[in-house]
C-alpha positions as a Markdown table, in Angstrom:
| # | Residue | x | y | z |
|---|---|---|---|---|
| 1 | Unk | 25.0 | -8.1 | 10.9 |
| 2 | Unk | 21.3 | -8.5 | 11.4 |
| 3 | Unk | 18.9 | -8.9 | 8.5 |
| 4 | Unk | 16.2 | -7.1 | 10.2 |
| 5 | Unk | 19.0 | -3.6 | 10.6 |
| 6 | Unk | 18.6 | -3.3 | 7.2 |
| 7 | Unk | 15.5 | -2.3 | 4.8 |
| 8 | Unk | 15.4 | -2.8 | 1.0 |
| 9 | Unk | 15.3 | 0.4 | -1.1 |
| 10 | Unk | 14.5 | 0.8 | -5.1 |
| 11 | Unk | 17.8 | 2.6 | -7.1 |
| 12 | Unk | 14.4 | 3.8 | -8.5 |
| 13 | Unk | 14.6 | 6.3 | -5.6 |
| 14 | Unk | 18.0 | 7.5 | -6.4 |
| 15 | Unk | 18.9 | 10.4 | -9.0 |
| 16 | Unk | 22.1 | 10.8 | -10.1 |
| 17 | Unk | 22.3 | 13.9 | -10.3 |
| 18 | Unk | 22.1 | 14.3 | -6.2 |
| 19 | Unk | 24.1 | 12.8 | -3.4 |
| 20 | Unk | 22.7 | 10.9 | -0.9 |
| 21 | Unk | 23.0 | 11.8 | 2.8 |
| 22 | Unk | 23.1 | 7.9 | 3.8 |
| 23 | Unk | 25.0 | 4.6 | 2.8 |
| 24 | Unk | 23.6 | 1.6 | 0.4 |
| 25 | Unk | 24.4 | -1.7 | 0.9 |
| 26 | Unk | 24.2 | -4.3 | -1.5 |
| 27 | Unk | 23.0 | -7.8 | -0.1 |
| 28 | Unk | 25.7 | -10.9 | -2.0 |
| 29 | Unk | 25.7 | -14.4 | -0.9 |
| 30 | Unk | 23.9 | -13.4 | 2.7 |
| 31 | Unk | 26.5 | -10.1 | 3.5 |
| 32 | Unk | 26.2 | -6.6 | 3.6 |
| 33 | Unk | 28.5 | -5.0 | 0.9 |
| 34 | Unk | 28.9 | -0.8 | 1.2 |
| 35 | Unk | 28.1 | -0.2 | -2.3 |
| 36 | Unk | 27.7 | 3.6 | -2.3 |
| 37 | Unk | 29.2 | 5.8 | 0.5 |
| 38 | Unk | 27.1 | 8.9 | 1.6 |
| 39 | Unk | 28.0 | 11.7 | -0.1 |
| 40 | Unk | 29.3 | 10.3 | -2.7 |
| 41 | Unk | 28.0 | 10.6 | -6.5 |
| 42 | Unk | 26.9 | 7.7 | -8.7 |
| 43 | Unk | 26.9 | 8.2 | -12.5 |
| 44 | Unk | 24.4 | 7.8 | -14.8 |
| 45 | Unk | 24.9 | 5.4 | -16.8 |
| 46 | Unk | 25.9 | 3.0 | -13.9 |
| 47 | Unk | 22.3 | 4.0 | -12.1 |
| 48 | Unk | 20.1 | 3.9 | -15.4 |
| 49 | Unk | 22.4 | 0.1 | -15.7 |
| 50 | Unk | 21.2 | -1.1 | -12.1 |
| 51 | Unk | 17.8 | 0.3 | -12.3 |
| 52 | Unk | 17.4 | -2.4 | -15.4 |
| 53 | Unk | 18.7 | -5.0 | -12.9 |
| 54 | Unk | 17.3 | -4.1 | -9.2 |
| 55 | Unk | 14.3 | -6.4 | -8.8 |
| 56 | Unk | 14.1 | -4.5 | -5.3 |
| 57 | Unk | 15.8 | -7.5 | -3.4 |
| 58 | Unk | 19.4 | -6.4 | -3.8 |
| 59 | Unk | 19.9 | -2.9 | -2.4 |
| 60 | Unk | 20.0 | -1.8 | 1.4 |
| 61 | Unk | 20.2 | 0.7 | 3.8 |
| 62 | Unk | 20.3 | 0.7 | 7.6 |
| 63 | Unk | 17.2 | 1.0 | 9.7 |
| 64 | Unk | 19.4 | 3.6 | 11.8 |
| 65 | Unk | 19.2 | 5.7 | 8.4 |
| 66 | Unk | 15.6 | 5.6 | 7.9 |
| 67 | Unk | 14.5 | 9.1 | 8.8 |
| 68 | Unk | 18.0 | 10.4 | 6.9 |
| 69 | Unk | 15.7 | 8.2 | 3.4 |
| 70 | Unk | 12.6 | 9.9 | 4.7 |
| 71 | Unk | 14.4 | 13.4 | 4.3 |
| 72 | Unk | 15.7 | 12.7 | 1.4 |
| 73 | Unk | 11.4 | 11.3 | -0.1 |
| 74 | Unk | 10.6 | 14.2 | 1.4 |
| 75 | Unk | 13.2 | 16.9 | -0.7 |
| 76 | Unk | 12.4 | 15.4 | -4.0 |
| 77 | Unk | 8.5 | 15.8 | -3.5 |
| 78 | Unk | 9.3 | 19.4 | -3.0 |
| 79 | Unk | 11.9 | 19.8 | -6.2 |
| 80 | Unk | 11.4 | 21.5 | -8.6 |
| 81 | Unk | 13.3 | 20.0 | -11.2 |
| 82 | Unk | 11.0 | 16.3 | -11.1 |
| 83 | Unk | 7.8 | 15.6 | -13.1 |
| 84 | Unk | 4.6 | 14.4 | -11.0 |
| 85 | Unk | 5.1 | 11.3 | -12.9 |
| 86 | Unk | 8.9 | 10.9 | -11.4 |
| 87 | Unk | 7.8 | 12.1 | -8.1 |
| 88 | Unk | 5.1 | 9.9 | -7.9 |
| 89 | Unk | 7.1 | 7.2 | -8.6 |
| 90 | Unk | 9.9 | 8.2 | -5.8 |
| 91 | Unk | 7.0 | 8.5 | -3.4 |
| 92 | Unk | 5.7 | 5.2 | -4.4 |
| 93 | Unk | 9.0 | 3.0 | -4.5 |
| 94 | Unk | 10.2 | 4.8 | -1.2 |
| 95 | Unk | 6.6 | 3.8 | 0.7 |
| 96 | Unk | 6.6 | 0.5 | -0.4 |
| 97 | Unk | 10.0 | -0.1 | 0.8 |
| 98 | Unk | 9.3 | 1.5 | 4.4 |
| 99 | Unk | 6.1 | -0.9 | 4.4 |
| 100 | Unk | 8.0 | -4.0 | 4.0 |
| 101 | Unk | 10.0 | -3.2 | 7.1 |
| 102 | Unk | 6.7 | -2.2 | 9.0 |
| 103 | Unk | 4.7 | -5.4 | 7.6 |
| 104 | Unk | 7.5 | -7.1 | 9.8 |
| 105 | Unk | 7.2 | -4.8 | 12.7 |
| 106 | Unk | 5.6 | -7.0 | 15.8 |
| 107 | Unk | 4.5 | -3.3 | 17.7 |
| 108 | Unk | 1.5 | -2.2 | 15.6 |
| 109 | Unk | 1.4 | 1.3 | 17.3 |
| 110 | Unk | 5.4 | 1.6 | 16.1 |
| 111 | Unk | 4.6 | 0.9 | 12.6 |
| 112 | Unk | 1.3 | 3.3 | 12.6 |
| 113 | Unk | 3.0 | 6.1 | 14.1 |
| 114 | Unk | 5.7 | 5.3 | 11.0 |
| 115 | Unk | 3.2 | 4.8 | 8.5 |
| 116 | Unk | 1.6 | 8.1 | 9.0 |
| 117 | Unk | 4.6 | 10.0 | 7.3 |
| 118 | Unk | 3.8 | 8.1 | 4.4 |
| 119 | Unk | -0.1 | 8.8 | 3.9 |
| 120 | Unk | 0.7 | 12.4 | 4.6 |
| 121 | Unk | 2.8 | 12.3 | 1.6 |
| 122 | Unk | 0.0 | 10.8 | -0.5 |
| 123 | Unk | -2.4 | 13.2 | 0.8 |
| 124 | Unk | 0.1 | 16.0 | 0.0 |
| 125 | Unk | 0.8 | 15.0 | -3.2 |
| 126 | Unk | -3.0 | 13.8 | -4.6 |
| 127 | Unk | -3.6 | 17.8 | -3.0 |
| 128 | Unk | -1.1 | 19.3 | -5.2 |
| 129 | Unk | -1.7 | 16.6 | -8.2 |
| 130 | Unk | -4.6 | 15.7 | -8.2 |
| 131 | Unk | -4.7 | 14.1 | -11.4 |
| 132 | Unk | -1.5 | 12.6 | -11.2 |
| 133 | Unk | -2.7 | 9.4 | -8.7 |
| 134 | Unk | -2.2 | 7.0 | -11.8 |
| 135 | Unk | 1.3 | 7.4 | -11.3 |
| 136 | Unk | 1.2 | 6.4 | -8.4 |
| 137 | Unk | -0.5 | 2.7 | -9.2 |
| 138 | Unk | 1.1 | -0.5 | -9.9 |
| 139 | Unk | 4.7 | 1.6 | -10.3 |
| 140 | Unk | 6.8 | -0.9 | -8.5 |
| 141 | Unk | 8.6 | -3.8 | -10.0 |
| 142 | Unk | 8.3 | -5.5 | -6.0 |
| 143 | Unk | 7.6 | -9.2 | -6.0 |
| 144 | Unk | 5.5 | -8.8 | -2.6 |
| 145 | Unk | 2.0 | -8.6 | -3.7 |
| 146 | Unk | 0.8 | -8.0 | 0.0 |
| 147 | Unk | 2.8 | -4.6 | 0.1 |
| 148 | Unk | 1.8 | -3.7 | -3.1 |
| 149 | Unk | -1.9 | -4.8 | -2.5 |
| 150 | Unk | -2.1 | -2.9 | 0.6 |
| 151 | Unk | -0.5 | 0.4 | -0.9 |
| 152 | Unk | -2.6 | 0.4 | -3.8 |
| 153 | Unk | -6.1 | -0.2 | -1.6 |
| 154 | Unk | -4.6 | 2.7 | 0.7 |
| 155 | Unk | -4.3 | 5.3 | -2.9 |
| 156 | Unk | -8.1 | 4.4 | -4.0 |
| 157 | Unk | -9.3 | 4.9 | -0.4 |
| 158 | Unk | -7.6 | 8.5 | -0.6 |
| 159 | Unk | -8.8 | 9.3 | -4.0 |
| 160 | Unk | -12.5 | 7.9 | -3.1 |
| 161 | Unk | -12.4 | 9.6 | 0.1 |
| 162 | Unk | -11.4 | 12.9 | -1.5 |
| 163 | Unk | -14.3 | 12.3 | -3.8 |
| 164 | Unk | -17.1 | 12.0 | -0.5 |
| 165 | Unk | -15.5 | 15.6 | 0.7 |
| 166 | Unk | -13.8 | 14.2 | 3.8 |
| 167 | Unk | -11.2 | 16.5 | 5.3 |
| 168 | Unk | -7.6 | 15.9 | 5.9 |
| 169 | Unk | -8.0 | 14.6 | 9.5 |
| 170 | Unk | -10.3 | 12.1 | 8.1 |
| 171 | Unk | -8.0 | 11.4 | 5.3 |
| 172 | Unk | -5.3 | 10.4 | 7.0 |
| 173 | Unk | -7.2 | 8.5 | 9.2 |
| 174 | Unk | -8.7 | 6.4 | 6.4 |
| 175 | Unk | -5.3 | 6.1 | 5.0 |
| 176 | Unk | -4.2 | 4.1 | 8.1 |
| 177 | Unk | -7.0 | 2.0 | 8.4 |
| 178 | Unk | -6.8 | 0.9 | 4.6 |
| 179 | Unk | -3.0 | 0.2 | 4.5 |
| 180 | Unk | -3.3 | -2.0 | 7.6 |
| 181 | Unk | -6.9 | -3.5 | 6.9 |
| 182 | Unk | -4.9 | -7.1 | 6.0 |
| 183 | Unk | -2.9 | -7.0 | 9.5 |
| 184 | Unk | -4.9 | -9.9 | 10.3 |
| 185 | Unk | -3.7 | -11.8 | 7.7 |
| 186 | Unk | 0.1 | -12.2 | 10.2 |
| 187 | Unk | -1.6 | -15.5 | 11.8 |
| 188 | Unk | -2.9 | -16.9 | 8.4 |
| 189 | Unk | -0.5 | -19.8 | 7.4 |
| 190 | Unk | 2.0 | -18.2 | 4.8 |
| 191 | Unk | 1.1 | -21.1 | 2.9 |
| 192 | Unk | -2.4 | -20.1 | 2.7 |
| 193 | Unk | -1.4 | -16.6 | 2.0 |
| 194 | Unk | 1.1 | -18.0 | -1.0 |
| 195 | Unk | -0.7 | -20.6 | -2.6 |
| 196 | Unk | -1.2 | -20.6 | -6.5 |
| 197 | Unk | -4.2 | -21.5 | -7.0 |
| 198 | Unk | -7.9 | -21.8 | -5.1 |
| 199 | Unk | -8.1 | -22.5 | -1.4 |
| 200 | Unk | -10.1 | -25.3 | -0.5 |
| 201 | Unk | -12.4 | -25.0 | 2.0 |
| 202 | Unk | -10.8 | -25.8 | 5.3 |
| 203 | Unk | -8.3 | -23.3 | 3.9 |
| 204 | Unk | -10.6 | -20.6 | 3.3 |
| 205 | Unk | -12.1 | -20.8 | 6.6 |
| 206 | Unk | -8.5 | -20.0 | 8.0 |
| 207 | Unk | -8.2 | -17.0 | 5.2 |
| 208 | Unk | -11.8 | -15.8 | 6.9 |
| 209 | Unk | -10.5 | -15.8 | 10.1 |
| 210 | Unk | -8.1 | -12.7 | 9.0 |
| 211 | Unk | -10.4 | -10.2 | 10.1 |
| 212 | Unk | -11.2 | -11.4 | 13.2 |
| 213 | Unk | -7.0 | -11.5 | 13.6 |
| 214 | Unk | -6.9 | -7.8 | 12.3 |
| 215 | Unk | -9.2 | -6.8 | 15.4 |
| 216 | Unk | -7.8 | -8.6 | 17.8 |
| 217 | Unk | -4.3 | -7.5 | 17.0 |
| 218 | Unk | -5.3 | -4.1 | 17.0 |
| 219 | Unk | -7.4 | -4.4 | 20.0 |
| 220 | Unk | -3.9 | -5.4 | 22.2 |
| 221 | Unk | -2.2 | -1.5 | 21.3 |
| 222 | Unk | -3.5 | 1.4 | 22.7 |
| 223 | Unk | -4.1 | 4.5 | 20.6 |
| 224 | Unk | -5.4 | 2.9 | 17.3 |
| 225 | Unk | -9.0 | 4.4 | 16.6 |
| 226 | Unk | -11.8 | 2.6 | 16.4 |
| 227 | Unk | -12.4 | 3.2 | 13.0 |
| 228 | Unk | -9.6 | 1.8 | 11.7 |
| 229 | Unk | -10.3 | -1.5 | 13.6 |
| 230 | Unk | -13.5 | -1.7 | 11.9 |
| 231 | Unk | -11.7 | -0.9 | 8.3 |
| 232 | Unk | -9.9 | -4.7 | 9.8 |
| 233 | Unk | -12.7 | -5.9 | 11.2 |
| 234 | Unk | -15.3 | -5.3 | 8.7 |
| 235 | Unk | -14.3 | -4.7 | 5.3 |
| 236 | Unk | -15.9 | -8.0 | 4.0 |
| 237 | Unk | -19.3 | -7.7 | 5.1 |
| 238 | Unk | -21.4 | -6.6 | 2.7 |
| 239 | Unk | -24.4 | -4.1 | 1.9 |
| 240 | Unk | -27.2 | -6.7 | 1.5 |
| 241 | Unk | -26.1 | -8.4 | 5.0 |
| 242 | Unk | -23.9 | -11.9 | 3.9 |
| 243 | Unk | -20.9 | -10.8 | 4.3 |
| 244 | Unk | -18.1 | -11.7 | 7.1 |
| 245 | Unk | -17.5 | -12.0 | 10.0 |
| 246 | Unk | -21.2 | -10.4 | 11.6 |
| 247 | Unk | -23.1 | -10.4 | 8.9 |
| 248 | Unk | -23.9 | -6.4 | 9.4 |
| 249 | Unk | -25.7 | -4.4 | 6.9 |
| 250 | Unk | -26.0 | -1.4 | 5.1 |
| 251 | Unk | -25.4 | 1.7 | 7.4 |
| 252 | Unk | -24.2 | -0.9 | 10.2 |
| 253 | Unk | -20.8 | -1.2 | 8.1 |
| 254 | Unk | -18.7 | 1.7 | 8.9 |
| 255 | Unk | -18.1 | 3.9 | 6.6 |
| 256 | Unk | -14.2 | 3.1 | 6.3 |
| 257 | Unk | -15.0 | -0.8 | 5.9 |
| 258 | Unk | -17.5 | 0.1 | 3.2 |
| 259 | Unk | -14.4 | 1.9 | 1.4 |
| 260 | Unk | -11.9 | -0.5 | 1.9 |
| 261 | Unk | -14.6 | -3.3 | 0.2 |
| 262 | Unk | -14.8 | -1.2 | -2.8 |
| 263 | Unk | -11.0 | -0.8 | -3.0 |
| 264 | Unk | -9.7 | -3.9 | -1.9 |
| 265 | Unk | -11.9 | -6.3 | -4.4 |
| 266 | Unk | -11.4 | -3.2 | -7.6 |
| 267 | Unk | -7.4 | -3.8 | -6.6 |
| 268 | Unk | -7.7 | -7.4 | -6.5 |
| 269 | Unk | -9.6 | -7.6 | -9.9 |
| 270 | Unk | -7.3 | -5.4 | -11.4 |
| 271 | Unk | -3.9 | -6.4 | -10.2 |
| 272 | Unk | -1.8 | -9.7 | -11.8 |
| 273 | Unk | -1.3 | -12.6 | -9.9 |
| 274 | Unk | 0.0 | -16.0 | -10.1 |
| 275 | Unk | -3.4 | -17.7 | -10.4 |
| 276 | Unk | -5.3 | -14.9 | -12.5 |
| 277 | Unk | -5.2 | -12.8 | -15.1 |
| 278 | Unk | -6.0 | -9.3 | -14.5 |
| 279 | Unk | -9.1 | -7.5 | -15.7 |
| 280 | Unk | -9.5 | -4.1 | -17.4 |
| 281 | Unk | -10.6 | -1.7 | -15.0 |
| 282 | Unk | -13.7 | -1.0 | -17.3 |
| 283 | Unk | -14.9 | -4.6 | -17.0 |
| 284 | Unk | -14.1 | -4.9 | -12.9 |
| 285 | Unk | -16.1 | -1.8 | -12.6 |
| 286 | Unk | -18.6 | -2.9 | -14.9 |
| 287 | Unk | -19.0 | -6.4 | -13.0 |
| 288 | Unk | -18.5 | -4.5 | -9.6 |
| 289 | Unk | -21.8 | -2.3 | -10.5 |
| 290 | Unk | -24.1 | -5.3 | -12.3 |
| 291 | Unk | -23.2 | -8.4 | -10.8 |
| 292 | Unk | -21.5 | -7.8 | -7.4 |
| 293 | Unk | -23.1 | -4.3 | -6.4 |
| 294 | Unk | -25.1 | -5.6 | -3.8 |
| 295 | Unk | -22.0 | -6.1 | -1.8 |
| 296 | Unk | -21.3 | -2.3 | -2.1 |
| 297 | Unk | -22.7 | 0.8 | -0.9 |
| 298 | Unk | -24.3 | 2.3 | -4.0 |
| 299 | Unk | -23.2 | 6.2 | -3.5 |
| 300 | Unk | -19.7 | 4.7 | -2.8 |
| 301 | Unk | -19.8 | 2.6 | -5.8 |
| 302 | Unk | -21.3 | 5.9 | -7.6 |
| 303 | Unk | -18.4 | 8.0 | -6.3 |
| 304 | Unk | -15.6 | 5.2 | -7.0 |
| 305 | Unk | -16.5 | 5.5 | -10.6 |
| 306 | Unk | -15.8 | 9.0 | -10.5 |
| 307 | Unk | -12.4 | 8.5 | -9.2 |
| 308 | Unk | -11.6 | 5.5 | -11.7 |
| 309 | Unk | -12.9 | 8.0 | -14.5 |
| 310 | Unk | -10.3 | 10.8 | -13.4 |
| 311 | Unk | -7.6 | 8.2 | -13.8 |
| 312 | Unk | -8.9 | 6.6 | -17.0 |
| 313 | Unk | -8.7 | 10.1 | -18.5 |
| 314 | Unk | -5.5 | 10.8 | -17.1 |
């Protein structure tokens, strides 16, 4: 069977307690194993047992099934019987499983229309909890830091965009243009994208060229707004005008970019990597506003502190 008819899953997404309406596979020495037949209940011990274990590269289920796991997300954010905390964490584990197989996806209109599903769920549930969007950060145990990255950029861009009053049309617009804002970096040399450690130059002038790929991929599909090619396009110019890859400044930036700037460096700063160690989010905010605010719109960078408060006192 194909690799690519399958999608990882987190047991993280399964309760015990309620049987699935699709089959999981378990992936052993390069084959597809049935491991749990729809319908059929798995204890609790054996799940709370695997959940210790699943590094979120063992479990399956076929790409044929994937609106059957999408029902199933989309039941457990309307129970009654989870926490936010659990649900966030369902919602979380279950989107960044979809996104792998969409980071793969060569039809960028297929994997917008798909991704859209998932920022109305965020937008649903930041409506209905709103001070429950910590849960939804850093949650997953995922070894694939671009999914993760991406994710997490996409959850501040919702929270800071709730924070600047825009409406739900505009939220889920922003929500698209920040998860796919690195779809550029598909014709940056994995190695570039995996090294531990500092690029050299040569190798960050390829890594700068990632914008300029986001736009032009986007530009070859129909139906993708221009705002979120700009939220490609021009999330590392900066406020003061030395930014990449035009140079624009200030009010030139659109708004979306000037979000995804904010959100993308705060995540970055914030988030454990091979090469560095994480900061506090009171010093990345703190070094955001004194020494790097000139790269930033300063209501943005005003509101963004209101949103990091909420989660901070959360």
């Amino acid at each position: 069977m194909e690799k690519n008819t399958y999608f990882r899953i987190r047991l993280t997404t399964i309760r015990p307690d309620k049987v699935t309406s699709f089959n999981i596979y378990v992936f052993i020495d390069e084959k597809y194993y049935l491991y749990l037949k729809a319908g059929d209940p798995i204890s609790d011990g054996k799940i709370e047992a695997l959940h210790n274990r699943d590094t979120g590269a063992s479990f399956f289920v076929k790409t044929s099934d994937k609106e059957l796991y999408r029902a199933w997300v989309k039941e457990e954010m309307n129970s009654d019987l989870l926490t936010p905390e659990q649900k966030a964490k369902i919602l979380r584990e279950s989107s960044i499983a979809i996104m792998e197989d969409l980071f793969e996806v060569a039809d960028v209109n297929q994997a917008m229309d798909e991704a859209k599903p998932i920022i109305k769920e965020f937008i649903h549930f930041m409506e209905f909890h709103p001070d429950s969007i910590h849960f939804m950060l850093s949650l997953s145990g995922h070894d694939f830091y671009t999914y993760n990255h991406s994710l997490d950029v996409s959850i501040y861009a919702l929270g800071l965009g709730g924070v600047l009053g825009y409406d739900k049309k505009t939220l889920e617009e922003l929500g698209l243009g920040s998860l796919f804002h690195d779809v550029g970096k598909r014709n940056v040399s994995l190695d570039i994208l995996c090294k531990k450690g500092p690029l050299d130059e040569a190798e960050w002038a390829q890594m700068k060229m990632h914008a300029a790929f986001g736009l032009q991929i986007l530009n070859q599909h129909p139906n993708i707004s221009d705002a979120v090619k700009a939220a490609a396009f021009e999330h590392h110019e900066s406020w003061e005008g030395n930014g990449y890859p035009q140079q624009l400044k200030g009010q030139e930036i659109h708004p979306f970019a000037r979000i995804v700037a904010l959100t993308d460096t705060y995540d970055a700063m914030t988030t454990q990597r091979s090469y560095n160690k994480p900061m506090s989010p009171l010093d990345s905010l703190t070094m955001m506003k004194e020494k790097l605010a000139g790269r930033y719109d300063p209501d943005m960078l005003k509101a963004m502190h209101s949103v990091l408060f909420k989660i901070r006192a959360a």
